[in-house]
PLY file of the C-alpha trace (Angstrom):
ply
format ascii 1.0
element vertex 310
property float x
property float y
property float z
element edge 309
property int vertex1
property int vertex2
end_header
-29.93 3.94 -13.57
-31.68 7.00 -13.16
-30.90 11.06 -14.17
-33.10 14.16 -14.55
-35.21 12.27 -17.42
-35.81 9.07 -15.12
-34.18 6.94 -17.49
-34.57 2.96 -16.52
-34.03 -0.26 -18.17
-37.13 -1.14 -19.79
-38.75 -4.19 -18.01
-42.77 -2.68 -18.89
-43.51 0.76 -17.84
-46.98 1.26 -16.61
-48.20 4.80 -16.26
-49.62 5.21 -12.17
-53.04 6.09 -12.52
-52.69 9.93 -11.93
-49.63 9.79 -14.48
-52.03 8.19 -17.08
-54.91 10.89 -16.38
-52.41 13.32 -16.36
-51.50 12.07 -19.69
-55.17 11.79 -21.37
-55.87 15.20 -19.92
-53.18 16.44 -22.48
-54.41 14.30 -25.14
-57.68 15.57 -24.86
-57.23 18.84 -24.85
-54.05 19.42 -27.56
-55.74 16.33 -29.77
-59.25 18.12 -29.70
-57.78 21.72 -30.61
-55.70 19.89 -33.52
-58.94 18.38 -35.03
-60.60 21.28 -34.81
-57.59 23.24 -36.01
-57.72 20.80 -39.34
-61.42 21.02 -39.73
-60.94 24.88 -39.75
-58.21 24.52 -42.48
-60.22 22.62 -44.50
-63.03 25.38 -44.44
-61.31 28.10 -45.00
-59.74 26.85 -47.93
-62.76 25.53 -49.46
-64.25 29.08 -48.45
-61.82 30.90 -50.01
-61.50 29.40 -53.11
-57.76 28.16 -52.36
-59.16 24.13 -52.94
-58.69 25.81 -56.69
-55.18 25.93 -56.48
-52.19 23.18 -55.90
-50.99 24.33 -53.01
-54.57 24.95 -51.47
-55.17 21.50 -52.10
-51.96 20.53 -49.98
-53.24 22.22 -47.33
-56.09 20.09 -47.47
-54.18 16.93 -48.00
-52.07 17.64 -44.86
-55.14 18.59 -42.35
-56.84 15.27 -43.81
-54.00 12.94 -43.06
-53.60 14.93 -39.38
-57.43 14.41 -38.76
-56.08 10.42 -39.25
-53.35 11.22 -36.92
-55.12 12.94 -33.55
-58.94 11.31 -33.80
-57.16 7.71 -32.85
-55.38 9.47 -30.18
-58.43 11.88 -28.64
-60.61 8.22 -28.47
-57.54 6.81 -26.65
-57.75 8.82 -23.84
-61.58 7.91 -23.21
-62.26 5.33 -20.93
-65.53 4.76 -22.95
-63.82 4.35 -26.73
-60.84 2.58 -25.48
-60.61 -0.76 -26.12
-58.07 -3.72 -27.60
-59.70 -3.25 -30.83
-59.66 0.28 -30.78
-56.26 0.77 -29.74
-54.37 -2.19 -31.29
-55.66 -2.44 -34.32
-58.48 0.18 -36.06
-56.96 2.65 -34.30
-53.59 1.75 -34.71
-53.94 2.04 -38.45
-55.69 4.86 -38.96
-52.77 6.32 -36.15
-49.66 5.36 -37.62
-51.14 5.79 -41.24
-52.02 9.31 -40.75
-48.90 9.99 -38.85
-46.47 8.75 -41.50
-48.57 10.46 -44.46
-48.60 13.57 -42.84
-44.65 13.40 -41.68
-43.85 12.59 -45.37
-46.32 15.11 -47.03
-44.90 17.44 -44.87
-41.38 16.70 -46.29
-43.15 17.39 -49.92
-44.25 20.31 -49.02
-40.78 21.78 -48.01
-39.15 20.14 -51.24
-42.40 21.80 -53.21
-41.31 25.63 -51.70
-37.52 24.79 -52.20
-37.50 24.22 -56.30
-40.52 26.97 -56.39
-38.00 29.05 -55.29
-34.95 27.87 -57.00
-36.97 27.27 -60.11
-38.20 31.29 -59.49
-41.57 29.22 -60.41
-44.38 26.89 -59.54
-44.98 25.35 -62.74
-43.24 22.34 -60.37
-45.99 22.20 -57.96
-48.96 20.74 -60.74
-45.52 18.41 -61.78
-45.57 16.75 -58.57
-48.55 16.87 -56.92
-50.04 13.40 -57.33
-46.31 12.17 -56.70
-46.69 13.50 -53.51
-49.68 12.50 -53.15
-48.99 9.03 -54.06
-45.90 8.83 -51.86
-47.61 9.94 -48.53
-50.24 7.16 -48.95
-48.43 4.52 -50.04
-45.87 5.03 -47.07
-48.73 5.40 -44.92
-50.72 2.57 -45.87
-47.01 0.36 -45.94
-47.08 1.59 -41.83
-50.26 1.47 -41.26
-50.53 -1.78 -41.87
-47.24 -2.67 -40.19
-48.28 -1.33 -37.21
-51.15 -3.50 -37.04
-49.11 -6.65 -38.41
-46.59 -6.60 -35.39
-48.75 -5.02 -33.04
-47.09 -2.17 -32.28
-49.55 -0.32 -29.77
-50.28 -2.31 -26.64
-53.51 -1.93 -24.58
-53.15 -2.37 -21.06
-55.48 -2.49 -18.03
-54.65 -0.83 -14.93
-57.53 -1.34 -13.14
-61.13 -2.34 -13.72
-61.61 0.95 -14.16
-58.66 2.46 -16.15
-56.87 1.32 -19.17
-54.55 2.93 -21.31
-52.82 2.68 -24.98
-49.41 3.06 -25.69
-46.67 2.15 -28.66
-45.13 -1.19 -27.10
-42.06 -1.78 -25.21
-39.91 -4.12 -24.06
-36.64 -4.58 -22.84
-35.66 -6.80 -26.37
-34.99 -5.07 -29.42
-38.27 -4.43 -31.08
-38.01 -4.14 -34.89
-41.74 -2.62 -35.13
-40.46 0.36 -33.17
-37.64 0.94 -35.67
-40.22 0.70 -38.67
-43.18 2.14 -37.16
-41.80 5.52 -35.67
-38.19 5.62 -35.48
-37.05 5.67 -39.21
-39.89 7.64 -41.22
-39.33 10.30 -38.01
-35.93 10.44 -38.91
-35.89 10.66 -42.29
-38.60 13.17 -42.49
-36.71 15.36 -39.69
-33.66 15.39 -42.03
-35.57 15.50 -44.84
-37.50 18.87 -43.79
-34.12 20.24 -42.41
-32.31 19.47 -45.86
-35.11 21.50 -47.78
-35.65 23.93 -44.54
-32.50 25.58 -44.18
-31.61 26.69 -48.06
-35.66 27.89 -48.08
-34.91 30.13 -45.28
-31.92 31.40 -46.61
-33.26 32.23 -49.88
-36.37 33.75 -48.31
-34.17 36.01 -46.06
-32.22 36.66 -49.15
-35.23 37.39 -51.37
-36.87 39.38 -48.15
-40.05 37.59 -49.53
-42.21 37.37 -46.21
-46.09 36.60 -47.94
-45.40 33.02 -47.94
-43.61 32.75 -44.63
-46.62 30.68 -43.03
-46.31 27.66 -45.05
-42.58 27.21 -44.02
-43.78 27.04 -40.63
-45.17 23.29 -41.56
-41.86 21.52 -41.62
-40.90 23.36 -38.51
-43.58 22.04 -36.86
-43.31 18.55 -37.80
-39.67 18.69 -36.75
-40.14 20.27 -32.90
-43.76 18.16 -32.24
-42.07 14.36 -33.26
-38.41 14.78 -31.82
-39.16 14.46 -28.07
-41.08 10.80 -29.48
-37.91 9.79 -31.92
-35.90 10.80 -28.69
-37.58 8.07 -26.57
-37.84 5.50 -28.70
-34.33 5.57 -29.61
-33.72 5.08 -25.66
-36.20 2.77 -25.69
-34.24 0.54 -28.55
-31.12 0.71 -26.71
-33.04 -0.84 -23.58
-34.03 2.56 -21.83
-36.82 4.29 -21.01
-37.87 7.92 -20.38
-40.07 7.51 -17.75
-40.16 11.96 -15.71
-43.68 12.33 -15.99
-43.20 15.93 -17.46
-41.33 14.43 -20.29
-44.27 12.21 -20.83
-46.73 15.17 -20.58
-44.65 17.19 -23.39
-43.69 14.59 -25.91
-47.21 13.24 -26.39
-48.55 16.83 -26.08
-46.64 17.85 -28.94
-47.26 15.18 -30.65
-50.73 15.28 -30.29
-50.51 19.35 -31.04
-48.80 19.04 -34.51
-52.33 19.70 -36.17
-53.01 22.85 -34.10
-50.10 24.20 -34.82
-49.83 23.39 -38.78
-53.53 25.28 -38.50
-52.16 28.08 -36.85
-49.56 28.31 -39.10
-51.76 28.36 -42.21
-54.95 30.47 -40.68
-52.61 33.14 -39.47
-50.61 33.24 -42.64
-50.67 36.93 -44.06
-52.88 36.13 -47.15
-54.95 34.46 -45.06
-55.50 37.07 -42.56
-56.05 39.33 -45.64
-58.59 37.15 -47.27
-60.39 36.76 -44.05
-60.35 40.69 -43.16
-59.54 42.57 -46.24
-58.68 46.10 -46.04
-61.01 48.43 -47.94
-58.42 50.34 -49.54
-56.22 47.66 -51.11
-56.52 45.27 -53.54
-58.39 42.10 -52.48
-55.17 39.11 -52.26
-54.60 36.84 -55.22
-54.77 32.90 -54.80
-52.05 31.16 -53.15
-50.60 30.19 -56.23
-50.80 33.41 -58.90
-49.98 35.75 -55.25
-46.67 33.04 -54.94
-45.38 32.76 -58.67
-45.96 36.83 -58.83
-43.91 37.16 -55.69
-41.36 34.64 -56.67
-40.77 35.94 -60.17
-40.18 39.69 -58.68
-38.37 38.39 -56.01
-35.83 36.31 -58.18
-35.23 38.99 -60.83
-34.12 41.53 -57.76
-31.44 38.33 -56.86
-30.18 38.46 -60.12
-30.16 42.32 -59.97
-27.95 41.68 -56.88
-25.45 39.17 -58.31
-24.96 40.77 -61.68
-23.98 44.01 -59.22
-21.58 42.09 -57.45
-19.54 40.06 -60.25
0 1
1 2
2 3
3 4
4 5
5 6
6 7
7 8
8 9
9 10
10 11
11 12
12 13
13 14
14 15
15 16
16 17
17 18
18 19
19 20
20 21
21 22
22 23
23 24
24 25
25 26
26 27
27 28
28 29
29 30
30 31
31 32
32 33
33 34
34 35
35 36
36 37
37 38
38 39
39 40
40 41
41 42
42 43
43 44
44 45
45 46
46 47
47 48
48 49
49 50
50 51
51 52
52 53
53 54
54 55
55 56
56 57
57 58
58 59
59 60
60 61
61 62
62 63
63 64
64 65
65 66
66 67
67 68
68 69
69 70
70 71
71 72
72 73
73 74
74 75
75 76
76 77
77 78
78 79
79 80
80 81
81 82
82 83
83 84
84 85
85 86
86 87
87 88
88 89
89 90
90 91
91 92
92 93
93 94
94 95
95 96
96 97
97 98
98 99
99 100
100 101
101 102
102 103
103 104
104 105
105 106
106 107
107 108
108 109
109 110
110 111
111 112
112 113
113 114
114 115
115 116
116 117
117 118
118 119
119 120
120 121
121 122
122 123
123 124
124 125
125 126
126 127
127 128
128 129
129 130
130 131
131 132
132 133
133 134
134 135
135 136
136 137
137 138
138 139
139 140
140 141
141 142
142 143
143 144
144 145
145 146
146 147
147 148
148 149
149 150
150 151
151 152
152 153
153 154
154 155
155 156
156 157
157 158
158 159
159 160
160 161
161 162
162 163
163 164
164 165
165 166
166 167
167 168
168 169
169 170
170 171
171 172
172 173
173 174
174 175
175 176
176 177
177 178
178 179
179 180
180 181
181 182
182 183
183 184
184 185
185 186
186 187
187 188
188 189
189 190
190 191
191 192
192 193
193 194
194 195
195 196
196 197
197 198
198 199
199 200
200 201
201 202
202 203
203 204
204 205
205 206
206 207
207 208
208 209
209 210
210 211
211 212
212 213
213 214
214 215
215 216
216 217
217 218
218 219
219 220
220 221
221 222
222 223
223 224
224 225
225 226
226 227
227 228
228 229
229 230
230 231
231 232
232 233
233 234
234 235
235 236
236 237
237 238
238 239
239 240
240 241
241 242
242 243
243 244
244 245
245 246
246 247
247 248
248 249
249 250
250 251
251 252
252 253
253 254
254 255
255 256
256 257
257 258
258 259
259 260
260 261
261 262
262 263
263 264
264 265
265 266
266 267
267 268
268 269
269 270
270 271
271 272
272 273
273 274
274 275
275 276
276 277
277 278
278 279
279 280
280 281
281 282
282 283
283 284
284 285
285 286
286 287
287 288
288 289
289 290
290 291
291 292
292 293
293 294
294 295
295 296
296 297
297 298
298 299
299 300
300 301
301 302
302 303
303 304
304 305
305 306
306 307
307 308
308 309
C-alpha cells in the first residue's frame, strides 16, 4: 500500500544510508541553529535585564527545556557521539524530557497571555509561575523517564560504519508511542489552539501589536510537532510514512522549534528596541510594566467600544 507519502505497513523501516545522511544533515544544521538560537535568548534576557521580570524568566525557562530538547538530537546525528547508551537511554531522557516540558510550558505560556488579557492584567503571571513551572517538569520528568522505561528510541546499525537513532516502531501496537509523543503532542496542540485563537482575536480587537512576538511561541510549537504526531498516529494504526522528503521536514521542524521560538522572541519589537534604541524616544520598559501598561490602555479603549455600542 503505497500513495504520495509512501505509506507501508510497518514491518521495521531502516533509513538507506543516503536517506539517513540526508536526515543527520538536517539535524545538524536546524538542531545547531536552535541551540544557538536558545543560548542567544538566554543572553539577551539576562543582558537586558528581562531575567527581572516573570515573563523574562519564561523565556528562559522555555530556551532551557529546548536546549534539553535539540542537544540529544544534534549528538544523534554524529557518528562519533552515537551510541546505545547515548541514544536509548541518557539521551532519550534528556530528549523526551525536554520535549514534553517545553510542549507543556509552551501551553502555559499561551494560557499566561490569554487571562493577562482577559484579566486586562498580569498580576496572574507571579500567581502561576512556579505552577507552571512545576507542571512542565513534573510532566517531563513522568516522560522522560518513560521513555527510558519502555525504550522508546531504538539504536540501529546499518553498517560498521553508520548507525542511526530513531523513536521505535513496529508493526504491534506500541503503548510507549502513545505516551511518549502522541498524547502530550496532542494535548498541547489543542491546548495552544484553545488559548491561541481567543488571544488573537482579542489582540486584533485591542490592535495591541508590542507583544505580538510572544504569541508566535504556541504557533510554533503547533506547525514544528504536527508532521511527528501525524506519523506516529500512522504508525499506531500499523503504517508508516516512509517519502524521504516527509522524513527530511518532520524531523527538521522538529529539530527547528528552538530557532524559531528564538526568532520569535529576538525579533520581537521591544526587543529590537532594546537592542537598537532610537535616540529620540523613550528607552522601552520591561516586558512586564511595557505589557500591563499596554494591556490596561488597551482594555479601557474595549470598554470605550462596548459601552458605544449597547
Amino acid at each position: 500500500m503505497s500513495n504520495t507519502l509512501d505509506l507501508a505497513e510497518v514491518v521495521g523501516y531502516t533509513p538507506t544510508p543516503t536517506a539517513n545522511s540526508s536526515i543527520n544533515l538536517v539535524l545538524k544544521v536546524v538542531g545547531t541553529l536552535s541551540i544557538l538560537g536558545c543560548l542567544v535568548n538566554i543572553v539577551l534576557t539576562l543582558l537586558l535585564g528581562k531575567s527581572k521580570v516573570i515573563l523574562g524568566k519564561m523565556v528562559i525557562m522555555l530556551a532551557i527545556f529546548d536546549l534539553c530538547t535539540h542537544i540529544p538530537l544534534v549528538l544523534y546525528s554524529f557518528e562519533a557521539t552515537l551510541s546505545r547508551f547515548t541514544c536509548e537511554q541518557i539521551g532519550s531522557w534528556v530528549e523526551y524530557f525536554g520535549f514534553a516540558s517545553s510542549a507543556f510550558f509552551t501551553t502555559c505560556f499561551a494560557h499566561s497571555l490569554y487571562h493577562s488579557l482577559k484579566n486586562g492584567s498580569v498580576d496572574c503571571l507571579s500567581q502561576y509561575f512556579m505552577r507552571y513551572i512545576a507542571l512542565a517538569i513534573t510532566l517531563g520528568v513522568v516522560v522522560g523517564t518513560s521513555s527510558v522505561i519502555f525504550q522508546f528510541n531504538e539504536y540501529t546499525q546499518i553498517s560498521r560504519e553508520e548507525s542511526f537513532c530513531q523513536p521505535r516502531q513496529q508493526g504491534e501496537f506500541l503503548w510507549s508511542s502513545l505516551l511518549m509523543m502522541l498524547i502530550p503532542g496532542v494535548i498541547n496542540i489543542f491546548g495552544c489552539l484553545f488559548y491561541y485563537i481567543p488571544t488573537i482575536r482579542m489582540l486584533r480587537l485591542l490592535e495591541e501589536k508590542q507583544h505580538w512576538g510572544l504569541l508566535f511561541y504556541p504557533l510554533i510549537l503547533i506547525i514544528c510537532i504536527s508532521p511527528s504526531m501525524a506519523r506516529r498516529f500512522y504508525l499506531l494504526l500499523g503504517f508508516n510514512i516512509t517519502n524521504i522528503v516527509y522524513l527530511q521536514i518532520s524531523r527538521g521542524l522538529y529539530g527547528a522549534q528552538g530557532f524559531l521560538n528564538s526568532l520569535a522572541f529576538g525579533l520581537s519589537r521591544e526587543i529590537c528596541q532594546a537592542c537598537c534604541p532610537a535616540p529620540t524616544k523613550k528607552a522601552p520598559e520591561s516586558l512586564t510594566s511595557s505589557f500591563a501598561s499596554s494591556l490596561a490602555q488597551s482594555f479601557k479603549s474595549v470598554e470605550n467600544e462596548n459601552f458605544s455600542k449597547s
